[in-house]
C-alpha positions in Angstrom: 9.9 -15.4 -11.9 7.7 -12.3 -10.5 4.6 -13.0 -12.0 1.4 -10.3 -12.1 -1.2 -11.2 -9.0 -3.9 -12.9 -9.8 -5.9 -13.6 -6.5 -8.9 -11.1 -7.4 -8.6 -10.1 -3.7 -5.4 -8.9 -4.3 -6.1 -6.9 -8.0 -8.6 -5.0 -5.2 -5.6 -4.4 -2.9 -3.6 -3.7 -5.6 -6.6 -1.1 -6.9 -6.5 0.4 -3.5 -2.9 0.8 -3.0 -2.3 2.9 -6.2 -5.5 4.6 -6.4 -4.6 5.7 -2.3 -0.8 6.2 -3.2 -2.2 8.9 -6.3 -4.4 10.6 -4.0 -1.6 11.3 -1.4 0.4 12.7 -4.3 -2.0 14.8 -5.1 -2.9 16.3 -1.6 0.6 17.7 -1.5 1.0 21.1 -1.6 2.7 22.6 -4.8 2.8 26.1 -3.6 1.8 28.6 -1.2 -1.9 29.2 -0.3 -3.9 31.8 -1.8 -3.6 35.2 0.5 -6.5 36.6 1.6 -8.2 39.5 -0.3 -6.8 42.6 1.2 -9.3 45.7 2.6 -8.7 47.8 -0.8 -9.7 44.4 -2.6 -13.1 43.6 -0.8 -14.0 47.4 -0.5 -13.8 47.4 -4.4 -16.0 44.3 -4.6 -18.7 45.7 -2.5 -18.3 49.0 -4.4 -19.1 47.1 -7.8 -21.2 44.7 -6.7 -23.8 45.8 -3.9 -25.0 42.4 -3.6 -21.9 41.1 -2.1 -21.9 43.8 0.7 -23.7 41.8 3.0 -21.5 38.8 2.8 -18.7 40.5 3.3 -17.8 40.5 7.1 -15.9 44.1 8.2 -12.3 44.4 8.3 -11.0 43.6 11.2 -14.5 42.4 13.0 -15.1 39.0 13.3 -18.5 37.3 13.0 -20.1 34.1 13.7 -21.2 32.2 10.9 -24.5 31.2 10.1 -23.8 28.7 7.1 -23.7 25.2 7.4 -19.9 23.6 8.7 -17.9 22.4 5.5 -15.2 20.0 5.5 -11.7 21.6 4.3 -11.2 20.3 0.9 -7.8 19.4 1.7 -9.4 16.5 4.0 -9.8 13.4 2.1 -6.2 14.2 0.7 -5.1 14.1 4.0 -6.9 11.5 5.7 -5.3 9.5 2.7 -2.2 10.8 3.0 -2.0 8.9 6.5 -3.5 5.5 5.5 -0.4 5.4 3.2 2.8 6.9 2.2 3.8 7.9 -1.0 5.7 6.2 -3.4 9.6 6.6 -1.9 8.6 7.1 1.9 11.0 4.9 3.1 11.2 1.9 6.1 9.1 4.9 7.7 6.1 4.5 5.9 5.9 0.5 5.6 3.9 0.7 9.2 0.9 2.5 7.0 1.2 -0.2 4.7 1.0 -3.0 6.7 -2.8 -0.5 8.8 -3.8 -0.5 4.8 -3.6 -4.4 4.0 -5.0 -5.4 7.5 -8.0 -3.1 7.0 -8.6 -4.4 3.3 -8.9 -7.8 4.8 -9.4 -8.7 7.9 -7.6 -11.7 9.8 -9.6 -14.9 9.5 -6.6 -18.0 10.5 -5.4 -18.9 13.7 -2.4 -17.2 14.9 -0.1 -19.9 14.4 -1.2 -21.0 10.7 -0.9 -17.2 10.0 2.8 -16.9 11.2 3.8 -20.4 9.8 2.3 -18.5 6.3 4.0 -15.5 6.7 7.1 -17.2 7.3 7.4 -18.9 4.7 5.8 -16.3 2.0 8.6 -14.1 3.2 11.1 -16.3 2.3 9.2 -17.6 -0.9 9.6 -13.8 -2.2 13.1 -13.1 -1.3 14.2 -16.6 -3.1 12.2 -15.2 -5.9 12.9 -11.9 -6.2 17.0 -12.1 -5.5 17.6 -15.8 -5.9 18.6 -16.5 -2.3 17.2 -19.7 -0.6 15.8 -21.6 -4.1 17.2 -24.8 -3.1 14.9 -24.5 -0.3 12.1 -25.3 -2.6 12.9 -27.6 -5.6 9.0 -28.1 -6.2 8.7 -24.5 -6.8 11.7 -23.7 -7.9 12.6 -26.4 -10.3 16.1 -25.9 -11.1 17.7 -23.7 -8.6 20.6 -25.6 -8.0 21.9 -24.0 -11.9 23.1 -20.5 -12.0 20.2 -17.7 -12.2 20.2 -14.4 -12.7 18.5 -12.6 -9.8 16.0 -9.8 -11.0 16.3 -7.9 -7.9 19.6 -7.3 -5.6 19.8 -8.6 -2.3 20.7 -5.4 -1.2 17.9 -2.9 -0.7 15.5 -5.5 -0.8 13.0 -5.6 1.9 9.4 -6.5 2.7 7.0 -3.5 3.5 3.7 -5.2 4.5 2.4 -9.0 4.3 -1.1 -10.6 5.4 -1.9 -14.5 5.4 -5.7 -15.2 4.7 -8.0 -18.1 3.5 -8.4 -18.5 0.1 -11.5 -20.1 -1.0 -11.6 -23.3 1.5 -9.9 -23.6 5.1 -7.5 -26.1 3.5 -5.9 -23.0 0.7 -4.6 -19.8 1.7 -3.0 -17.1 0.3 0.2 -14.7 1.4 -0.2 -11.1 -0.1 3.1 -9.1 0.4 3.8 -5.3 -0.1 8.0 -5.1 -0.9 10.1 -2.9 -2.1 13.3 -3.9 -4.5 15.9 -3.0 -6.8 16.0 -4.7 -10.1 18.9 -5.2 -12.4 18.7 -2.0 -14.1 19.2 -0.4 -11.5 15.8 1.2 -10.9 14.2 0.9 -7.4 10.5 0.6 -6.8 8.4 0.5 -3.3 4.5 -1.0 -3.4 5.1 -3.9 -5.4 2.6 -6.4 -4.8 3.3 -10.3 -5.2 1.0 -13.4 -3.4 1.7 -16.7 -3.2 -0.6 -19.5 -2.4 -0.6 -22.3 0.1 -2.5 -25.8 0.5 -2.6 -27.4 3.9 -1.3 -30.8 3.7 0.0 -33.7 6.4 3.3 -34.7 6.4 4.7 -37.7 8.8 1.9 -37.2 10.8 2.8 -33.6 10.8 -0.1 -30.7 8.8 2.1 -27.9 7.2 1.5 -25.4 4.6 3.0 -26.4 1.6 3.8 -23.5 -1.3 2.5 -24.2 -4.6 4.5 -23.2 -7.9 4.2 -20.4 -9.5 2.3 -20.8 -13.0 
């Protein structure tokens, strides 16, 4: 029942999650920092090389600086590093998460639509991801009331990070949710990525969201 997103809104999210969750991997350190050239090292080098005498600042003198400021190069790593855990952070990280898909996409429903969404797209994704709740939902879950075979396990399941926006028309919107899961083999994965879309519809009087089925 998980199916791939296909909101391109969300193949960006999805582009920036990974792409940001790769460069935090990368910014960790692997081992120690270089050392510093020690006084035998640099005297050598100016020795040899008489043009490198004059960049060379004495040992134990400083001196200001008269090139431009750099950045570190370990600065983008970091900044990225904050904006989102890596893969395996834990409930600790979800927070970053949650900064990361608000920034991507900024709010643009009324506060009650948007909690009515999320709600429910909560819900939507547990019943679809571990089977609990289908009957709920017999338009989108046709057949619930037989036995199914969960993918995931209740247990260890959890929601990292959802948004509710517009989707095309202020009648449609769509639930993008960041969870975390273990399937049936056993393996657990964080950052998954899963939407579902809404239509706004009136019912007894009464306008509601109603979830659409998954295709």
């Amino acid at each position: 029942m998980i199916a791939a997103p296909r909101s391109p809104r969300l193949l960006v999210l999805s582009a920036v999650v990974l792409a940001a969750a790769g460069a935090a991997v990368l910014g960790v350190p692997h081992g120690r920092e270089p050392q510093a050239p020690t006084a035998a090292a640099t005297a050598a080098r100016a020795a040899t090389d008489p043009s490198s005498a004059a960049a060379v600042p004495p040992v134990g003198k400083p001196t200001a600086s008269t090139s431009p400021a750099t950045a570190p190069t370990a600065s983008t790593p970091s900044v990225l590093e904050s904006a989102l855990p890596v893969h395996g952070a834990g409930t600790a990280g979800d927070p970053a998460v949650q900064r990361n898909l608000e920034a991507a996409w900024p709010s643009d429903l009324p506060a009650a639509d948007e909690r009515e969404l999320l709600t429910a797209g909560r819900a939507l994704l547990r019943a679809d991801a571990t089977g609990i709740g289908r009957t709920q939902w017999p338009t989108v879950f046709p057949g619930s009331g037989g036995a199914v075979a969960p993918a995931f396990a209740a247990a260890g399941f959890r929601v990292q990070a959802a948004i509710a926006r517009r989707n095309g028309s202020p009648d449609k919107a769509v639930v993008h949710l960041v969870w975390a899961g273990t399937d049936r083999g056993g393996t657990f994965t964080d950052l998954r990525i899963t939407d579902w879309h809404f239509i706004h519809t009136v019912r007894k009087g009464t306008t509601t969201w109603t979830p659409q089925p998954r295709t």
